[in-house]
N, C-alpha and C positions, 0 to 999 in steps of 0.2 A: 623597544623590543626586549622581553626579559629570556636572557639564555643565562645557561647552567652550563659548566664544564663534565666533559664525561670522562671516564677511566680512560681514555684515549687523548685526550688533553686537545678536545673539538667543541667547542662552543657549541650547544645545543637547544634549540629552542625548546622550550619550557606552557606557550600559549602561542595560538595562533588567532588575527585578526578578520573577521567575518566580512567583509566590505557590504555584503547585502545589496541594495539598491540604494547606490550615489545618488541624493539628489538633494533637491532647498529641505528647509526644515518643515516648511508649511505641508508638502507636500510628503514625508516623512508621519509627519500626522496624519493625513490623508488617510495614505497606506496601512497607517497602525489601526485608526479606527476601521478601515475596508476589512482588513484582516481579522481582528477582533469580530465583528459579524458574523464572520463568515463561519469561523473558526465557533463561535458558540452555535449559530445553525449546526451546524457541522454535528458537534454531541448535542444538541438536544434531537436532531433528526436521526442520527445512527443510534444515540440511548431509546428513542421512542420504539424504536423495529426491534432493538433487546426486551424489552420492558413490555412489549406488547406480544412476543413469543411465549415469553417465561410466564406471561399473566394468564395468556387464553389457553387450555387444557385443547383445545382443538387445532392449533398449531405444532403439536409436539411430534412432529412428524421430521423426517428425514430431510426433507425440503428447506423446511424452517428454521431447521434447525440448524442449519448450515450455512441460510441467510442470518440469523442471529451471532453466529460467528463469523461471516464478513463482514457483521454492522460493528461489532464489537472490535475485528482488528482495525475495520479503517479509525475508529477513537484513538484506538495504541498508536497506531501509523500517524496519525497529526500530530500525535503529542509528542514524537521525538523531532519534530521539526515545528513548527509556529510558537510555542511558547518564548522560544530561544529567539526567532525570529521578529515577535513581538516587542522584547524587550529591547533587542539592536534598535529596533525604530525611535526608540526612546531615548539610550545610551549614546553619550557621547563617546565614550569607550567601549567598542563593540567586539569586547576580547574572547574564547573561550580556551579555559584549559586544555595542556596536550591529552591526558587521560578523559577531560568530558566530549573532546571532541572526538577521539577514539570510540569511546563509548554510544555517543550518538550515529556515529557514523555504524556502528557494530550492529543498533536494534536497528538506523533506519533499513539497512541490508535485508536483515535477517524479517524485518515485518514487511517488508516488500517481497520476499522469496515467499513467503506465507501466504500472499495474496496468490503470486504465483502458483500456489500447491493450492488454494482452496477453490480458485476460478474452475480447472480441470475437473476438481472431486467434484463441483455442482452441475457440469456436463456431464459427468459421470451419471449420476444422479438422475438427471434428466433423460440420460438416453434409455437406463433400467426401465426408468415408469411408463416411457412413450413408446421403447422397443418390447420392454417383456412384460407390460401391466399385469398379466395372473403372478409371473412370478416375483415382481418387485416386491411383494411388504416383507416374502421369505429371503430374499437376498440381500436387499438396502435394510436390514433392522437397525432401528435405536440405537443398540448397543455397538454393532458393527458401523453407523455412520459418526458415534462418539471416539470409537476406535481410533478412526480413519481422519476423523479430522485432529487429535491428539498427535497423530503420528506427524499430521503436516507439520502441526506449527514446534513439535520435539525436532524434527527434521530440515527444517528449516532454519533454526537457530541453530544446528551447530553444522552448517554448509559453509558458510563464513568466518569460522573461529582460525582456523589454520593461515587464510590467507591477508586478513584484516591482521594477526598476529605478527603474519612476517613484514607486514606495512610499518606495524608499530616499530618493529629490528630498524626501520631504514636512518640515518642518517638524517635529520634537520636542522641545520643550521643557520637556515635564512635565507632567505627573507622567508618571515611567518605569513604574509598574507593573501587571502583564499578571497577571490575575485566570486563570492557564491553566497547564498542566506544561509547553507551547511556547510559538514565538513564530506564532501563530495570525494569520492574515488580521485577522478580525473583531476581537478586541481590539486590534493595532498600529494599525489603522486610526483605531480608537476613542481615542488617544492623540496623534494628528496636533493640532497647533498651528491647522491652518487645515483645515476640510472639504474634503473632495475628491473630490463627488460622482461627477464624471468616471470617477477612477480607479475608485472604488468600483463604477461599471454596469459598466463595460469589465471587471473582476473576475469581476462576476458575471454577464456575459455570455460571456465566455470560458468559466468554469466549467460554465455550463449547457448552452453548446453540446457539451462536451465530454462529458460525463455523458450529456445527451439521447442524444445521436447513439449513441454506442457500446452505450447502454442498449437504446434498439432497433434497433440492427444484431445486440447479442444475443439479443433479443425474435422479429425476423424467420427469426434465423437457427433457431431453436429451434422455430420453429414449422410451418417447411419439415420439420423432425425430424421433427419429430410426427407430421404429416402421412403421411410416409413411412416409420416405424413404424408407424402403425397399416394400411398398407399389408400389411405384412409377415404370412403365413397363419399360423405357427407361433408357438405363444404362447412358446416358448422362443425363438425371433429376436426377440421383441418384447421381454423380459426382457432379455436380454444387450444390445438395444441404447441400452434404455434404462438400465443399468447403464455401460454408459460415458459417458454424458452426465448424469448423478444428482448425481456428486460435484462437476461443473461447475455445475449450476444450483444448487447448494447455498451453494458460494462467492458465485456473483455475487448470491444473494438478501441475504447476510448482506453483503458490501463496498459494494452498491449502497443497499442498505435504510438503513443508517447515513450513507452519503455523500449519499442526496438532503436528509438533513432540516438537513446542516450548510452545506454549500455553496454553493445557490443561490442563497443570501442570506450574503453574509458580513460582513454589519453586526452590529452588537451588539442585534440582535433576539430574540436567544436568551439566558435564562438564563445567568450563567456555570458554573456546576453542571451543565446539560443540556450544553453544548458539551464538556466536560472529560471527560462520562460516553462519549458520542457519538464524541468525538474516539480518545477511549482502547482505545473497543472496537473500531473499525474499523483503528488503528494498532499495538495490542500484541495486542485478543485475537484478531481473527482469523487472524493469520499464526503463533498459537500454534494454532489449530485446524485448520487446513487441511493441516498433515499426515495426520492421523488422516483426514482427509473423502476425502483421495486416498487414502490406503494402507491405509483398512479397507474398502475399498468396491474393492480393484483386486488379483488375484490376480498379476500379474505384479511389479506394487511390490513385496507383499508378500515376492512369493522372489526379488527382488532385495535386498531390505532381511535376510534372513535368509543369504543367499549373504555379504553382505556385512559379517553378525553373524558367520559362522564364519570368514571370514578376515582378522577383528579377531584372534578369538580365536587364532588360529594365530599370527599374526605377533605375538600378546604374549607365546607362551609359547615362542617362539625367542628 
């Protein structure tokens, strides 16, 4: 364990040790190649719903464009966690620095609060076109839904700057190792020198207000939906519009359903085995799924995504 002395003449850890998932090495292999799959699925499935918005001029709509920046951050979002975790599978030494683990721990926060702000703005969205179709193309415009999703992900990133800050203040001395594949809230916390209840509420105070609020500004917004489906006389208007809002509630069940049972509490009151399961599925598997949830469930993705398979194929056989 390499520590550093600090102006206070306290031994301070310097890297902390990732544990990941203990197991044979056969089985380490396993995991890296399962992982690696999954993980290139993952961006060429979220690259193809970018590349297939940006490509087709009939996508450029509020809608799409909104989903191409959720395709977009779940890539950002994998890639502060599986690379790293990739490589532990491999390493005998499965160290990371105190500044990289700071740092990862800083985006994966702050690209997870993004998702959180983008889930909401595409209920938003949804409920414009399904509650006020004449007026939606004058109030959800282009420029107002680029606005609007700039602001999440500006906003987002600096929700976390203050309190990740005062984490980095804390006291480590040792023992360096994080029972997790990241550098997770609840176990750094759990490794602090000196308790720090403070930051710990203010954590989980932030988080929850965050979660809450967004949770049911989805809730609300979805329910104004409903309401005004089931307004609708034609049981084919009532299909179709609950077809484009399907693949949305599907997402937010499976990103919310995992993130209420980790976050509210991000002390070491949970198993470390339930947080790793938890952690893993709302960080690698869902942004491996949520292609398929938008582009099996959405006839214009789908001949976007095929427009976009024939003119692969054309430009590799020039």
């Amino acid at each position: 364990m390499k520590l550093s002395m600090n102006m206070s003449g306290i031994n301070t850890v310097t890297e902390f040790i990732l544990l990941s998932f203990p197991c044979s090495r056969e089985l380490q292999l396993f995991l890296f190649v399962l992982f690696s799959v999954s993980y290139i699925l993952t961006l060429v499935g979220n690259g193809a719903i970018v590349c297939a918005v940006k490509l087709d001029r009939k996508l450029h709509t509020p809608m799409y464009i909104l989903l191409a920046n959720f395709s977009f951050l779940e890539i950002c979002y994998i890639n502060t966690t599986v690379p790293n975790m990739l490589r532990n599978f491999l390493s005998e030494i499965k160290t990371i620095s105190f500044p990289a683990c700071f740092l990862q721990f800083y985006f994966f926060c702050s690209m997870g609060t993004t998702e959180t702000f983008l889930l909401p703005l595409m209920a938003f969205d949804r409920y414009l076109a399904i509650c006020w179709p004449l007026h939606y193309p004058t109030i959800m415009s282009i420029h107002l839904c680029v606005n609007l999703v700039a602001l999440c992900w500006v906003t987002a990133f600096l929700c976390y700057l203050v309190p990740i800050y005062f984490i980095t203040q804390l006291p480590f001395c040792g023992p360096n190792t994080i029972d997790h594949f990241i550098c997770d809230p609840g176990p750094l916390l759990a490794l602090s020198c000196l308790p720090a209840p403070g930051i710990e509420l203010s954590y989980s105070i932030l988080s929850s207000l965050i979660i809450f609020i967004t949770f049911f500004f989805i809730l609300g917004s979805y329910t104004l939906v409903l309401r005004a489906v089931l307004r609708v006389p034609s049981a084919a208007g009532r299909r179709k519009a609950f077809s484009t809002c399907g693949s949305h509630l599907v997402v937010v069940s499976l990103f919310y359903g995992t993130l209420m049972i980790m976050y509210i509490s991000p002390t070491p009151g949970n198993p470390s085995g339930i947080q790793k399961i938890v952690t893993l599925f709302y960080s690698s598997v869902t942004p491996l799924v949520n292609p398929l949830i938008y582009s099996l469930r959405n006839k214009d993705i789908k001949a976007a995504l095929r427009k976009l398979q024939v003119c692969t194929k054309i430009s590799q056989s020039e």
